[in-house]
C-alpha positions, 0 to 999 in steps of 0.5 A, spaced: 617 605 163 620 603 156 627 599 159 633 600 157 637 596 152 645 595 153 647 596 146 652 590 145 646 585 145 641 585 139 636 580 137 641 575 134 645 575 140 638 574 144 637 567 139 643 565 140 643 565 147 637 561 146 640 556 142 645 555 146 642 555 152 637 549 149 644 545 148 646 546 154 639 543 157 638 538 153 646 536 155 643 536 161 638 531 161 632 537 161 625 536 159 624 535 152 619 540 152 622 546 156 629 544 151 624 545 145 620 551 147 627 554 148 630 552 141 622 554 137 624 561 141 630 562 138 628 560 131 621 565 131 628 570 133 632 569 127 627 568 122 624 576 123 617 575 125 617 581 131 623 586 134 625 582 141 628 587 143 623 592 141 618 588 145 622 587 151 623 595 151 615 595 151 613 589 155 609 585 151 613 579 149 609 575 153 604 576 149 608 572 144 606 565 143 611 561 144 614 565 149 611 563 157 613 567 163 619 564 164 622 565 157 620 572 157 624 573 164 630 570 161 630 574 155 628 581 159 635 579 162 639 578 157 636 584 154 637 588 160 644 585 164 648 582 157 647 576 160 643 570 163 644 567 170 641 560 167 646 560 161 652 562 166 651 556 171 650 550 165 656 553 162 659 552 169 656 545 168 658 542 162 664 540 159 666 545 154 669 539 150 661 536 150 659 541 145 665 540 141 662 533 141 656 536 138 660 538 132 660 530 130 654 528 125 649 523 128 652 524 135 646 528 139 646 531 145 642 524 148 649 519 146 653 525 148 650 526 156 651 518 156 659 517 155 659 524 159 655 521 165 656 514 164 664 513 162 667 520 165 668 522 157 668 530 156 673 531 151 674 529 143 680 527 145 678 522 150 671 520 146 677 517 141 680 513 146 674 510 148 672 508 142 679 504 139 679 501 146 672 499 144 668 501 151 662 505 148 659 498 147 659 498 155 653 502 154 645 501 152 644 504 144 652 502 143 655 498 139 661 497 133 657 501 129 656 507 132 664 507 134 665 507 127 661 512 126 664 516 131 671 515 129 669 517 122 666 524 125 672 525 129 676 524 123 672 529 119 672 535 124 680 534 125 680 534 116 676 542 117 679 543 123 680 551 123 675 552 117 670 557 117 664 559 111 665 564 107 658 567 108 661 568 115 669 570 113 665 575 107 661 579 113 667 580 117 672 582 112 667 587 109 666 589 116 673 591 116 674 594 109 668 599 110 671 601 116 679 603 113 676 605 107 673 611 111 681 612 113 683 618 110 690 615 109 687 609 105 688 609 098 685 602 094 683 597 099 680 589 098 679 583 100 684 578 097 685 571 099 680 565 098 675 569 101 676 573 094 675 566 090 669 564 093 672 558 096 666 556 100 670 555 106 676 559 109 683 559 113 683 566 113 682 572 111 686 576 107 686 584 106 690 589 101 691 595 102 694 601 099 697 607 103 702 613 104 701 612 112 702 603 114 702 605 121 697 610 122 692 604 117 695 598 122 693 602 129 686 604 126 686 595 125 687 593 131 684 597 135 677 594 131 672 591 134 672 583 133 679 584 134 680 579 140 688 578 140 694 581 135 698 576 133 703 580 130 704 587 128 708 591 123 709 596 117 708 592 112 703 585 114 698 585 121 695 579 123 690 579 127 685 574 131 678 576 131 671 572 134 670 565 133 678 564 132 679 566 124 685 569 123 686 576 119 691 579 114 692 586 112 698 588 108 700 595 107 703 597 100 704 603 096 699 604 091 704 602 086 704 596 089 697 595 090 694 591 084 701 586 084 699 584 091 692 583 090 693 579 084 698 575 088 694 574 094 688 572 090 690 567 086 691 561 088 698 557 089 696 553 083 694 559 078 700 563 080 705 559 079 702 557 072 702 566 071 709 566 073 712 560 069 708 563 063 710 570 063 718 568 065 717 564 058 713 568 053 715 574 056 722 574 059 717 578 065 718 576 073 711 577 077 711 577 084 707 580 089 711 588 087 711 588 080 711 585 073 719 586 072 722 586 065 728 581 065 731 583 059 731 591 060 735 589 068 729 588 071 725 594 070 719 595 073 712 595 069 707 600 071 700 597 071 694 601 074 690 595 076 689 587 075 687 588 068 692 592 066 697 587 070 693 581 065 694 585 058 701 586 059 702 578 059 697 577 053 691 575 056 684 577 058 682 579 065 680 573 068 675 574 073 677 573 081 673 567 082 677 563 076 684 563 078 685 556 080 688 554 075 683 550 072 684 551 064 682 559 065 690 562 063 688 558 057 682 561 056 684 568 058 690 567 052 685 564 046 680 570 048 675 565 051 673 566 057 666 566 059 663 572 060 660 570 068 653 571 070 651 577 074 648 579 080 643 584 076 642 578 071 638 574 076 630 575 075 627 570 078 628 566 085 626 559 086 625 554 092 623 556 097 618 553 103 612 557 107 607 555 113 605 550 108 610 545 110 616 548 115 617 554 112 616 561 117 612 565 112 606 565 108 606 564 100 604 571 100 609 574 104 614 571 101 612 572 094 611 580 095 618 580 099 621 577 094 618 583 089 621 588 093 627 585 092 626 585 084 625 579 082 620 578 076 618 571 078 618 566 084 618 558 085 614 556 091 616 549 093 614 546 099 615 539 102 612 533 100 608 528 104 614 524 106 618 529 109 614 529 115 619 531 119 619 538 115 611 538 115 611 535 108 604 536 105 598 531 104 595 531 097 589 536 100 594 541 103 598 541 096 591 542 092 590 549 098 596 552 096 596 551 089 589 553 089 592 560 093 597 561 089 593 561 082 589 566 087 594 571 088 597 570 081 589 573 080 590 579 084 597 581 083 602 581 088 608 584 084 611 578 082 609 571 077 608 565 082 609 558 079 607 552 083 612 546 084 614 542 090 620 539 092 619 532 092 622 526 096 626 521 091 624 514 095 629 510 095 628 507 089 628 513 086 621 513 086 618 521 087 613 522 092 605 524 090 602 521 083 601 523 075 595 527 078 599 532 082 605 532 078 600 535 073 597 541 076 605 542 078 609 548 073 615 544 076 618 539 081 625 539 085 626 532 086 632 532 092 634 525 097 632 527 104 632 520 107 637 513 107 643 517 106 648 511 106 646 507 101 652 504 096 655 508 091 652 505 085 645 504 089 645 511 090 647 513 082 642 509 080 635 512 085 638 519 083 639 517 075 632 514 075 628 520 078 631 524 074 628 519 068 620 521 071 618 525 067 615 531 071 621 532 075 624 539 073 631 540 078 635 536 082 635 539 089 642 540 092 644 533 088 649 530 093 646 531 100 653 535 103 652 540 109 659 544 110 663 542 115 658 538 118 656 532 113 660 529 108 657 528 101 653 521 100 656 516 095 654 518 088 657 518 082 656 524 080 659 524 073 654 519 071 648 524 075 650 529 070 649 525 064 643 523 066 641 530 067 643 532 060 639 526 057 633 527 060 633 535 059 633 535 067 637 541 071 640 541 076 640 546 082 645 549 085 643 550 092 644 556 095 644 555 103 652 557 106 651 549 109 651 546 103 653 550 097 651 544 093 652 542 087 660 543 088 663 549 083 668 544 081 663 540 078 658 546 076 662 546 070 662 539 068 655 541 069 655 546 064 659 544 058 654 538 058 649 543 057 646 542 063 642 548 066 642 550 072 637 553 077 640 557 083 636 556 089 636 558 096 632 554 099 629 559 103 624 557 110 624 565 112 625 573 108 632 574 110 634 567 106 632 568 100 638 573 100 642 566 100 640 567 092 646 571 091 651 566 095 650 562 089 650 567 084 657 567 087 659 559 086 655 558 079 661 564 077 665 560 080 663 554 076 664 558 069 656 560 068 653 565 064 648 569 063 644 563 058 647 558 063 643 559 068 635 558 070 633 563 075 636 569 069 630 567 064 624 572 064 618 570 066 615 567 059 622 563 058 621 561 065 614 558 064 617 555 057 621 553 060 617 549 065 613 547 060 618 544 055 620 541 062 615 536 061 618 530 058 612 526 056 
């Protein structure tokens, strides 16, 4: 008889379960093998392979490999019960301050267990204690190093205390909007805030709202879903505190009202303070979140219909959303030279992406035609090099298979044109993995740093700068190593990158994956008005990340982009001249 399935649990809840329950064994000092096959399981899950709930539902899980008997009872569990006994009783178990440990670059489960079991530590807290009163040096594998690494990782997770990513913070507003957009007493609604700014990272979320009936909107908002505590309720503004603590803001304006409240709760401090200084100067108008007020007519309110009307009337061009950070765009706005920013509906092409050839979920062919069903003209596959063996980097014979796949499905037609290249490793000597004869069979390289991050900063320029000088190499791949929140930048000199980007012709990617988000909008635009070409990268190891694409669509808006700035907006004959011209030699 098919089994019946609690609504609440989905296969995202079953992999995170998974996932968590992988930590908490390992924390626990479990068997290598069963943490592993616990962690294999979850990201089987999450990458979309099979419909877990589905196969539950049938009883043929099981059958998976990967998922022996006891997996199979733990997730049929969860499935059918919401949760798992198991993961109920580690959780009991183990310190909650442990996994915040966990949080800590280079601080694995193995060093936690030990200032756990061996000096009672179980909180941050206690951790920095230890480490100032130098008593982690007490144990096997410790030293001052490592107490300096440490209190660097403390002190960093302190600095983005509160912070969440803006792919995650994005989900929640919309969730949020698309529900109160269908309340008949909502008139215009938006998302506002840094979130708007595609700010990679977040405190809050922000929410504009118009309407003739504020209570009525402000109990349909905290009575959602998500919504776990009410902060403060009123009339005009509601905060509400939802899953994984981000705090929401709703303002409920008139609809008069309603396109000075968005653009005061877009702009950042910065930009609204130069918008304002500058309309009380030129125009003898003060702005607030209300309204454009003539000073000189008795501070008679000046009706504007929407944000673009609201930056007509001060003498400027409407500046996009993701620009309002003060950073030249009033100027430009006022001269009539704004940048006319790429769009999602530019973009034809998608580039770096890993399949079954290194640590990739898929094979070549799936990912190629699931990115034609997605629309787009031309794909660059580009898995591991041979010394990123953790990833599963390919051997010279495994680069020559796939190419000689690719260059067969190209034959038979798969909806879209491949191009063959590789994410090479650049050495520490900034040499690049492989030799002249592979490089050659190659459309294109993407040459990142995955390994001796913490050379000096001159070291770390000069390795990047001379891979850059090889002639083969295509794309700089996420040029400054950082993951969001949980791994800060290696030293570079990134100024000194990009010069060297310009000189050797060399394009530098904006990698699209929400943990690294990398390279920083803020030196995108440096980027470009060096004239260096930018390729957005999703760096894509299942189908759902290829979506990431569109993450950095958002970031190269950010950074000033155009459509002619940017790679993946080339059809593919330009593409392929492109690669072409690319060969330095």
């Amino acid at each position: 008889m098919p089994r019946r399935t609690p609504p609440a649990i989905d296969a995202k809840a079953v992999a995170q379960a998974l996932e968590a329950l992988a930590t908490l064994l390992e924390l626990t000092g479990a068997n290598t093998f069963k943490v592993r096959a616990h962690e294999n399981a979850a990201r089987a899950i999450t990458a979309g392979e099979f419909d877990v709930i589905e196969e539950v539902r049938e009883e043929t899980l099981g059958e998976r490999k990967g998922f022996g008997e006891g997996l199979v009872k733990k997730v049929t569990e969860l499935v059918e019960t919401g949760k798992i006994a198991e993961l109920e009783a580690l959780r009991a178990e183990v310190p909650e301050g442990l996994i915040d440990m966990l949080r800590i670059p280079g601080f694995g489960p193995k060093k936690i267990r030990a200032v756990w079991k061996e000096l009672g530590i179980t909180s941050l807290e206690a951790l920095h204690h230890a480490c100032e009163e130098h008593r982690l040096r007490e144990l096997s594998g410790f030293g001052a190093k490592t107490e300096e690494k440490i209190l660097e990782g403390i002190q960093f997770l302190q600095s983005h205390a509160g912070l969440t990513l803006w792919p995650t913070a994005w989900s929640k507003a919309q969730a949020i909007v698309r529900v109160l957009r269908g309340l008949d007493a909502v008139q215009r609604i938006e998302v506002a805030g840094s979130l708007r700014r595609r700010r990679e990272v977040v405190k809050d979320i922000d929410i504009v709202c118009s309407s003739l009936h504020p209570t009525e909107v402000m109990d349909a908002f905290v009575a959602l879903d998500g919504v776990e505590e009410i902060v403060a309720k009123g009339e005009t503004k509601t905060t509400v505190r939802l899953s994984r603590g981000i705090a929401c803001d709703l303002r409920v304006v008139t609809d008069e009202q309603f396109p000075f409240t968005l653009a005061h709760f877009t702009g950042s401090k910065e930009h609204n303070v130069a918008m304002r200084g500058r309309a009380q100067r030129e125009f003898n108008i003060r702005v607030s979140e209300y309204g454009l007020f003539d000073e000189s007519r008795d501070g008679e309110l000046i009706p504007c219909a929407d944000e673009e009307a609201l930056h007509r009337r001060l003498g400027l061009d409407p500046i996009e959303p993701e620009m309002r950070e003060n950073l030249g765009e009033i100027e430009a706005a006022e001269a009539g030279e704004l940048p006319e920013l790429v769009t999602e509906s530019d973009i034809v092409g998608n580039i770096h992406m890993h399949t079954v050839f290194s640590d990739g979920k898929e094979s070549v062919e799936r990912m190629a035609r699931a990115c034609a069903d997605r629309g787009f003209k031309w794909v660059g596959i580009s898995d591991h090099s041979v010394s990123a063996a953790y990833a599963g980097g390919m051997t010279r014979d495994r680069v020559l298979e796939q190419f000689k796949e690719i260059d067969a499905l190209n034959r038979r037609g798969v909806g879209c044109r491949l191009f063959k290249g590789i994410e090479v490793d650049i050495l520490s000597d900034g040499s690049v993995d492989y030799d002249e004869e592979i490089w050659d069979l190659s459309d294109f390289l993407i040459a990142s740093v995955h390994s001796h991050f913490t050379m000096g900063e001159a070291e770390m320029t000069e390795r990047i700068c001379r891979a850059m000088e090889n002639p083969y190499v295509t794309i700089l791949g996420h040029p400054t190593g950082r993951l969001l929140l949980s791994r800060e930048p290696y030293a570079v000199d990134l100024g000194a990158v990009i010069e060297a980007a310009a000189r050797t012709g060399t394009m530098i990617e904006i990698n699209a994956n929400p943990l690294r988000l990398d390279l920083d909008w803020r030196w995108v635009h440096r980027a470009r008005d060096a004239g260096v070409m930018i390729a957005i990268g999703p760096d894509a190891h299942s189908i759902p990340m290829l979506d990431d694409i569109w993450i950095g669509v958002g970031l190269a808006r950010k950074g000033w982009l155009r459509k002619g700035d940017v790679l993946n907006c080339l059809s593919t004959k330009k593409a392929a001249a492109t690669f072409a011209l690319g060969r330095k030699t």
